[in-house]
C-alpha positions in Angstrom: -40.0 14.0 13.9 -38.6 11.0 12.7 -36.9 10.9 9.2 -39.2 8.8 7.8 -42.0 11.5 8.6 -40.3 13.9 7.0 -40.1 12.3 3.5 -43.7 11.2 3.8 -45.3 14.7 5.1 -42.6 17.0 4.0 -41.2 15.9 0.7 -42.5 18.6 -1.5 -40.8 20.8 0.1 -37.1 18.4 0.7 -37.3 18.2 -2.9 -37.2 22.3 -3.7 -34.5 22.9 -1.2 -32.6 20.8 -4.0 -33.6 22.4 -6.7 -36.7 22.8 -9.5 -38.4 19.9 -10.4 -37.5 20.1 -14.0 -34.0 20.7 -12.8 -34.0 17.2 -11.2 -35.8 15.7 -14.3 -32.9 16.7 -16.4 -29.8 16.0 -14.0 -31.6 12.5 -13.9 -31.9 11.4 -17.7 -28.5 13.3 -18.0 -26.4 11.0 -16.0 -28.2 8.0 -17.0 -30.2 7.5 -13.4 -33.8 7.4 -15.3 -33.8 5.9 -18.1 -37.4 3.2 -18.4 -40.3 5.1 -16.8 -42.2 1.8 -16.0 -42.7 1.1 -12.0 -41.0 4.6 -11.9 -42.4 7.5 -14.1 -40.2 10.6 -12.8 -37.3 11.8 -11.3 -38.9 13.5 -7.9 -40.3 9.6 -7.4 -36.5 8.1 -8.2 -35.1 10.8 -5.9 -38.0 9.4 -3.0 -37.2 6.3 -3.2 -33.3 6.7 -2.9 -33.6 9.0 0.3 -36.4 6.5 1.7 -33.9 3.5 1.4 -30.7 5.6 1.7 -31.8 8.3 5.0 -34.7 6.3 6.2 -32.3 3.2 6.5 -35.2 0.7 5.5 -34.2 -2.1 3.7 -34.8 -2.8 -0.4 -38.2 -4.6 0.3 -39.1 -2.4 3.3 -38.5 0.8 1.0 -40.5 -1.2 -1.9 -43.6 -1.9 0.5 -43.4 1.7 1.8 -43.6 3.0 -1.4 -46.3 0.8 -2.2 -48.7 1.7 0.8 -47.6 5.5 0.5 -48.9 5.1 -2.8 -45.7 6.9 -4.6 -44.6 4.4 -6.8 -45.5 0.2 -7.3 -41.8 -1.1 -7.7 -40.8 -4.6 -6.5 -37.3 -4.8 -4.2 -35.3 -6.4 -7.5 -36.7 -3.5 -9.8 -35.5 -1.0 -6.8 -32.3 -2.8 -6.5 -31.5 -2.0 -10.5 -33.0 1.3 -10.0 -30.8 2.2 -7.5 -27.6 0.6 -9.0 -27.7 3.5 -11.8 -28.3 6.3 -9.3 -24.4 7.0 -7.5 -23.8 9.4 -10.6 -27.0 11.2 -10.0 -27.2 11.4 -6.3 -23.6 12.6 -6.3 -24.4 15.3 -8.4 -27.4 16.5 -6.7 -25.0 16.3 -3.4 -22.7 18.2 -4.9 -25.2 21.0 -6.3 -26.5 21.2 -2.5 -23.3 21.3 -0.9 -22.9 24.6 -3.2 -25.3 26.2 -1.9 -24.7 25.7 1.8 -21.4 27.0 1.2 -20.5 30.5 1.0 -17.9 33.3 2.6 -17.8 33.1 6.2 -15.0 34.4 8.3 -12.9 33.9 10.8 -13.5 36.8 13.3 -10.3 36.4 15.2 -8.0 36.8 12.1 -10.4 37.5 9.1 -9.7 33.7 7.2 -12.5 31.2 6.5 -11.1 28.4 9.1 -11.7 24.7 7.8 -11.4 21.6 9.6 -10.6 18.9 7.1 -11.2 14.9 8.2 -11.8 11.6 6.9 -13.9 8.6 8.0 -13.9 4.9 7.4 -17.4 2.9 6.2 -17.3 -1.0 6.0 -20.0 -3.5 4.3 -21.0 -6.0 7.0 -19.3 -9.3 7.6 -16.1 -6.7 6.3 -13.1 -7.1 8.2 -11.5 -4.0 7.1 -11.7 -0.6 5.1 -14.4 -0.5 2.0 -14.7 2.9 1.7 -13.4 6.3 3.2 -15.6 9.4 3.3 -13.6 13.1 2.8 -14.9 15.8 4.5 -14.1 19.4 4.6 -15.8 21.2 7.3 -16.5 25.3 7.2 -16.3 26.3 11.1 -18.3 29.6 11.1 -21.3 28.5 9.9 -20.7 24.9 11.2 -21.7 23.4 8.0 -19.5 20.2 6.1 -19.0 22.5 2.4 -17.2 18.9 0.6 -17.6 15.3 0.3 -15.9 13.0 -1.9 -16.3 9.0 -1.5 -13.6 7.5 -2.2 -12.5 2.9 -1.9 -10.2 1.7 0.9 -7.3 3.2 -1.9 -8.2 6.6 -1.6 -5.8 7.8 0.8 -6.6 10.8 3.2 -4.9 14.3 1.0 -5.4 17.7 1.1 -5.1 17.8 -3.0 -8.5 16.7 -2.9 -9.9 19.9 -1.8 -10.2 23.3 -3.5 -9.1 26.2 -1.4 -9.1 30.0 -1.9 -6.2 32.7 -0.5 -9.1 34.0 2.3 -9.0 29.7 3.5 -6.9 28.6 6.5 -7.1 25.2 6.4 -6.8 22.7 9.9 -5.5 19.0 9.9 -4.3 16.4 11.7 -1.0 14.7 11.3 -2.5 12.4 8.1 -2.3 15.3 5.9 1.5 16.6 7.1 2.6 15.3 3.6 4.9 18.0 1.4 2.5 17.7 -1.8 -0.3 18.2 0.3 1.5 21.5 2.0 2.2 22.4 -1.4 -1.4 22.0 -2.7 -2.6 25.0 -0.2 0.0 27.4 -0.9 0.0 27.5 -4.6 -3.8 28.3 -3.6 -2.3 30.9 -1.7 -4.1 29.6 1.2 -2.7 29.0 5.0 -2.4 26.1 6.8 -2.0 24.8 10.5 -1.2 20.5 10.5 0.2 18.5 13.2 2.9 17.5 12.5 5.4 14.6 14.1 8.8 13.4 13.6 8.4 11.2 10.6 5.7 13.4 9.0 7.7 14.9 6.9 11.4 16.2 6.4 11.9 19.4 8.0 15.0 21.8 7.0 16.6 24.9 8.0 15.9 27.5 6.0 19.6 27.4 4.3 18.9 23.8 3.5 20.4 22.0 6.4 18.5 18.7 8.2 16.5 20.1 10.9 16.7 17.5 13.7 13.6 17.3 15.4 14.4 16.1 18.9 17.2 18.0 19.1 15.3 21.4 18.5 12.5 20.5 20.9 14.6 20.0 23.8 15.1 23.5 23.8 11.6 24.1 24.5 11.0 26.0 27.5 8.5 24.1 30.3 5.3 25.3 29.7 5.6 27.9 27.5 5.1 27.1 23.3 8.2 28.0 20.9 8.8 27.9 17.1 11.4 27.5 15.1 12.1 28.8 11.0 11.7 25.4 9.2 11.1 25.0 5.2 9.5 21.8 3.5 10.9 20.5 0.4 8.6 19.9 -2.5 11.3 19.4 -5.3 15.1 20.0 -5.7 14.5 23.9 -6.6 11.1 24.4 -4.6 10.5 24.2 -0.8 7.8 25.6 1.1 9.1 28.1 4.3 6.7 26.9 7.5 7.2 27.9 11.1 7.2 24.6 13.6 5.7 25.6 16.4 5.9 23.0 19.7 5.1 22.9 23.6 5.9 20.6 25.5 3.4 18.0 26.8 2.5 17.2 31.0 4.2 14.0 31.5 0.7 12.6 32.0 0.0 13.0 28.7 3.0 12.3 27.2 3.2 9.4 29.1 0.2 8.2 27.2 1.6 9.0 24.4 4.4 6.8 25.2 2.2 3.8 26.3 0.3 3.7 23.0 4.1 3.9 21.4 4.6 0.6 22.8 2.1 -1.1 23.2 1.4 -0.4 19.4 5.6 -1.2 18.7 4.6 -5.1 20.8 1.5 -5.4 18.7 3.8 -5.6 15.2 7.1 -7.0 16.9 9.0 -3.5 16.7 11.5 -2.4 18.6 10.6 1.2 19.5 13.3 3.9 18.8 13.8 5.9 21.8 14.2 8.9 19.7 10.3 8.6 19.1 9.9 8.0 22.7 10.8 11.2 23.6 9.6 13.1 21.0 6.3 12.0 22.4 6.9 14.6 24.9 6.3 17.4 22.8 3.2 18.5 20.6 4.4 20.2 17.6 2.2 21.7 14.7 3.2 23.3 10.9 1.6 26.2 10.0 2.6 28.8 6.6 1.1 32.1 8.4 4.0 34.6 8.9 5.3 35.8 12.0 3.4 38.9 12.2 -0.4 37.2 11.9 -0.1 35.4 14.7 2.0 34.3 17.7 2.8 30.6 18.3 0.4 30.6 21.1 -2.4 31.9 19.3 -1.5 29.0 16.4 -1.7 26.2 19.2 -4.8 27.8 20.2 -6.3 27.6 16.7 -5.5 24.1 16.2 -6.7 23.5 19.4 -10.3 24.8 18.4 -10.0 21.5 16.0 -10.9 19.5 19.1 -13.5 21.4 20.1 -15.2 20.9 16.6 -14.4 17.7 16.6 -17.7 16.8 18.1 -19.3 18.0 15.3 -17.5 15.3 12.9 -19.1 13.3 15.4 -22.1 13.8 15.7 -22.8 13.9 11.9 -21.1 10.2 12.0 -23.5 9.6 14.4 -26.6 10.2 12.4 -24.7 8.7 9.1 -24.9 5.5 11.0 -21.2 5.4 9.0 -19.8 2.4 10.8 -21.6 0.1 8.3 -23.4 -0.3 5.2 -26.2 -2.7 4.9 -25.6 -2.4 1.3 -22.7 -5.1 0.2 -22.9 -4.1 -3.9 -20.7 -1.3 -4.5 -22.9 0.9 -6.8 -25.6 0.4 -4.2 -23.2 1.3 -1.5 -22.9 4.1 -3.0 -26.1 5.6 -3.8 -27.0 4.3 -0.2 -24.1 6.7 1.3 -24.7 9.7 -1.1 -28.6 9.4 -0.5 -28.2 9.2 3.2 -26.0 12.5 3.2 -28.2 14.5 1.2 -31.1 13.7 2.7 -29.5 14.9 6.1 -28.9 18.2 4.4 -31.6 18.6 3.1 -33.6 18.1 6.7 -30.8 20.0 8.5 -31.8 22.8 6.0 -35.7 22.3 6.6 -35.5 22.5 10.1 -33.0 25.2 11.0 -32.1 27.2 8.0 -35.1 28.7 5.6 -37.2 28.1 8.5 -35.9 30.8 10.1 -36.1 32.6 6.8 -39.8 33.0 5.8 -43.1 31.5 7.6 -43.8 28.8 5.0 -40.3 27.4 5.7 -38.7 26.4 2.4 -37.4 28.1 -0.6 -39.7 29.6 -3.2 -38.5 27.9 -6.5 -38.9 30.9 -9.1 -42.0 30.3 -11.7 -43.4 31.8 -14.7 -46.7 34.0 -14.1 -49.7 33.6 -16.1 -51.0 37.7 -15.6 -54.2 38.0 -17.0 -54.6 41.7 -18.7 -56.6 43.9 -16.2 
C-alpha cells in the first residue's frame, strides 16, 4: 500500500496511534499550530495535511488539490504554506510523544544492558552545496526501533550530551562521539559505553596520569588476537574517567585502505600525512567503561561490531526518509516537512507491524466515557 493510501483509507486510525483527538486539539492551540479555523477547522485536519505534504512527499499545491478532491479541507497552497510554517513546534511535540511510547525496557540478552546504537545524518535544501541540517538519532537494538530524534542546523555538532541515558543503557558509537565530555555524559548516568576511538580522538593516559602513547602501545599487539590496555580520560584537572582501550590489529588489506583514504584525503587539502597516523591505521581500537569482569576484549570488539550489522537499519530508514534532500527551502517549513515525514513513518510502521499483531481491528482503542443506560 502506498503511503498516500494509507492517509486517505486509514487515517482514523494513524491518528489514535498518536493519541485522542482532543489530545491533539489541545497540543495544537497550545503550541500556537492552530490558531484561525478558516480553510482549516481542527487539529486532526492540520495534522492531515502536514503528513500528506510531509510523508506523502507531494508538493504545497499537490497537497492543497489532494485535500481539495479528498474533500478534507479547501485550503489554497499559500494558505497551506502559512499553515505549515507554525507547525515545527507542534509536529515536534507529537514526534516526541510517539517516540515515548515506542520506547520501553528491552534488554540485551547477552549481558542484560539495553544496547543503543547512536548516529547522525546530514539533510540539505536543493540547489545546497553543503550541510542544512543534521538529524540525531538514537536507536534501541532489541526491539529495533529509533527511541530519539532531535533536528538540529549544520551547527549542531554530532554529541552524546544530547541523549538521556539510564545505568541499564550501554551505549555504541562511532569515532564522532570519542569526545571526553561526551564520555563523561554517560557515566555520570551511570551508563556504559563502547566508541571507536583513534589517535587524535581524544587524549588517553595511564592510569597514574602519564601520556599514553598510542602507537607505541599498539605495536605490542599480538597478530590476530585483540588486547587492551588500562587507559583513563581526562575530563578536568581533578576528574578523569578510567576506560579500557581495547585494539586488534587490522589485515593489511584493510589497513591498507585505510591508508589510501589517509592520503588521498592528506593530497586533497595539501597535507603532509604524519607517518605516525599511517601506521596507526593498522590497528582498530575501541573505548569502552565496562570493567574487566563483564566482558572480555573479544566480546567488546564483537559488540561494537554488531554496530555494523545494524547499520542497515540506519539505512534503510534514510532510505524511506528520502533524507538526502528537502524540497522545502524555508526553514520552518523544512522543518515541519522533516518532523511530519518521521512521524508519519511511525505511525505506519506501528499500523502495519505492531497493534496489528495485537488485536484483530488493528489499532489502539483510545479509552472513552460510557453512556450505560440503567437496566
Amino acid at each position: 500500500m502506498q503511503s498516500v493510501e494509507f492517509v486517505e483509507f486509514q487515517w482514523p486510525y494513524l491518528a489514535s496511534l498518536i493519541g485522542s483527538s482532543e489530545e491533539i486539539a489541545r497540543s495544537a492551540v497550545a503550541s500556537g499550530a492552530l490558531v484561525r479555523r478558516r480553510e482549516v477547522r481542527s487539529a486532526d485536519t492540520l495534522l492531515r495535511l502536514a503528513i500528506t505534504y510531509g510523508f506523502c512527499g507531494f508538493s504545497l499545491r499537490q497537497t492543497a488539490a489532494y485535500a481539495q478532491t479528498i474533500g478534507f479541507a479547501s485550503i489554497s497552497d499559500v494558505a497551506l504554506l502559512k499553515r505549515l510554517r507554525r507547525c515545527g513546534p507542534w509536529l515536534g511535540e507529537l514526534l516526541a510523544r510517539k517516540l515515548a511510547q515506542r520506547t520501553g525496557r528491552h534488554e540485551f540478552p547477552a549481558n542484560r544492558l539495553r544496547l543503543r546504537l547512536i548516529d547522525a545524518t546530514t539533510v540539505a535544501r536543493p540547489g545546497s552545496t553543503g550541510i542544512d541540517w543534521r538529524l540525531h538519532m538514537s536507536m534501541n537494538v532489541s526491539p529495533g526501533q529509533v527511541d530519539h530524534i532531535e533536528l538540529t542546523d549544520a551547527k549542531g555538532a554530532e554529541s552524546l550530551t544530547r541523549f538521556a541515558f539510564a545505568c541499564s543503557d550501554l551505549v555504541i558509537a562511532d569515532r564522532g562521539y570519542a569526545k571526553a565530555k561526551d564520555l563523561d555524559h554517560v557515566t555520570r548516568a551511570n551508563a556504559f559505553f563502547i566508541v571507536r576511538t583513534s589517535r587524535h580522538s581524544v587524549k588517553l593516559e595511564h592510569r597514574d596520569g602519564r601520556p599514553f602513547d598510542y602507537v607505541e602501545g599498539l605495536n605490542h599487539l599480538p597478530e590476530a588476537a585483540a588486547g587492551e590496555f588500562a587507559v583513563q580520560v581526562r575530563v578536568s584537572p581533578k576528574h578523569f574517567i578510567p576506560c579500557r582501550l581495547i585494539g586488534i590489529r587490522k589485515s593489511e588489506p584493510a589497513a591498507e585502505r585505510t591508508r589510501s583514504k589517509i592520503l588521498a584525503e592528506s593530497r586533497k587539502k595539501g597535507r603532509i600525512t604524519d607517518p605516525r597516523t599511517l601506521e596507526s591505521a593498522g590497528f582498530m581500537t575501541v573505548l569502552t567503561n565496562l570493567p574487566v569482569n563483564e566482558a572480555t576484549p573479544e566480546q567488546i570488539l564483537d559488540l561494537y561490531r554488531f554496530r555494523w550489522q545494524i547499520e542497515m537499519n540506519f539505512k534503510d530508514l534514510k532510505s524511506v526518509l528520502e533524507l538526502d534532500t528537502l524540497p522545502a527551502k524555508d526553514p520552518a517549513l523544512a522543518r515541519s516537512y522533516l518532523y511530519a515525514k518521521l512521524l508519519g513513518t511511525f505511525l505506519i510502521d506501528d499500523l502495519t507491524s505492531r497493534y496489528l499483531s495485537f488485536s484483530p481491528w488493528g489499532y489502539e482503542i483510545q479509552p472513552a466515557a460510557l453512556d450505560v443506560a440503567p437496566s
